[in-house]
C-alpha positions as CSV (number, residue, x, y, z in Angstrom):
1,X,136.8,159.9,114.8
2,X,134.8,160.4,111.6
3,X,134.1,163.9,112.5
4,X,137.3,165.1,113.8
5,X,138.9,163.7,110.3
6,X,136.5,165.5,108.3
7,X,137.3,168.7,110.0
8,X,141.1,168.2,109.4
9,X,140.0,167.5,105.5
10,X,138.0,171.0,105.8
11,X,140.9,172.7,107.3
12,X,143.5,171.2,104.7
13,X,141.4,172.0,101.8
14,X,140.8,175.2,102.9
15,X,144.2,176.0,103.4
16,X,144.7,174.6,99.8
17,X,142.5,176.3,98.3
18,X,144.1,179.8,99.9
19,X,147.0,179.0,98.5
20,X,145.8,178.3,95.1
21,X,144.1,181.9,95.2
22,X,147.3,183.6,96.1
23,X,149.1,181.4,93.1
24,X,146.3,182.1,90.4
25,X,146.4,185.9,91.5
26,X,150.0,185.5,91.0
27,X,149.7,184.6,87.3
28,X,147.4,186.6,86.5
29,X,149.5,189.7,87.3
30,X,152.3,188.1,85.7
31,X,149.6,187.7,82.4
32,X,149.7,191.2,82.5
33,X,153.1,192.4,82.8
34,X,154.4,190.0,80.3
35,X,154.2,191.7,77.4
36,X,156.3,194.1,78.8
37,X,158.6,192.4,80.7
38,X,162.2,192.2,80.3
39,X,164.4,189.0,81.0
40,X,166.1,190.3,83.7
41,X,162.7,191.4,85.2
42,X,161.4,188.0,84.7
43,X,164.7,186.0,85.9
44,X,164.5,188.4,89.7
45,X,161.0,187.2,89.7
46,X,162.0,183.2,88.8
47,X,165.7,183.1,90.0
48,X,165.6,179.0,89.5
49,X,164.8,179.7,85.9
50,X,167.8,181.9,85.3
51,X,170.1,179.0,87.0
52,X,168.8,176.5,84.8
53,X,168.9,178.0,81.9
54,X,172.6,179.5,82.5
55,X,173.6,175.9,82.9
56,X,171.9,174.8,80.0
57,X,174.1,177.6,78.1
58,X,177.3,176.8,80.1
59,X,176.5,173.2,78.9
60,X,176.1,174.6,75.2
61,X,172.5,172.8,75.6
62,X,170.5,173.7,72.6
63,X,168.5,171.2,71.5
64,X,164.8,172.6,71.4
């Protein structure tokens, strides 16, 4: 059983550490579009982002 649950360990952290490429990949081409990035650019990238922070408006939410 030992071996069978270290191969499932293998295959999760593989898996894991896929994903973590693709992410860091991710950022990094975001780090370079950033500076040149408009809101609405960033907001159709991050849609969750523009919903919480259009409720924070509606809310008049202000305190940072």
């Amino acid at each position: 059983m030992k071996l069978k649950e270290a191969k499932e360990a293998e295959q999760r952290s593989l898996q894991e550490s896929e994903r973590l490429e693709k992410e860091i990949a991710k950022i990094q081409e975001l780090k370079k579009k950033i500076t040149t990035m408009t809101a609405d650019e960033y907001f159709a990238q991050y849609p969750e982002l523009k919903a919480k922070f259009d409720e924070e408006i509606k809310n008049d939410n202000w305190g940072y």
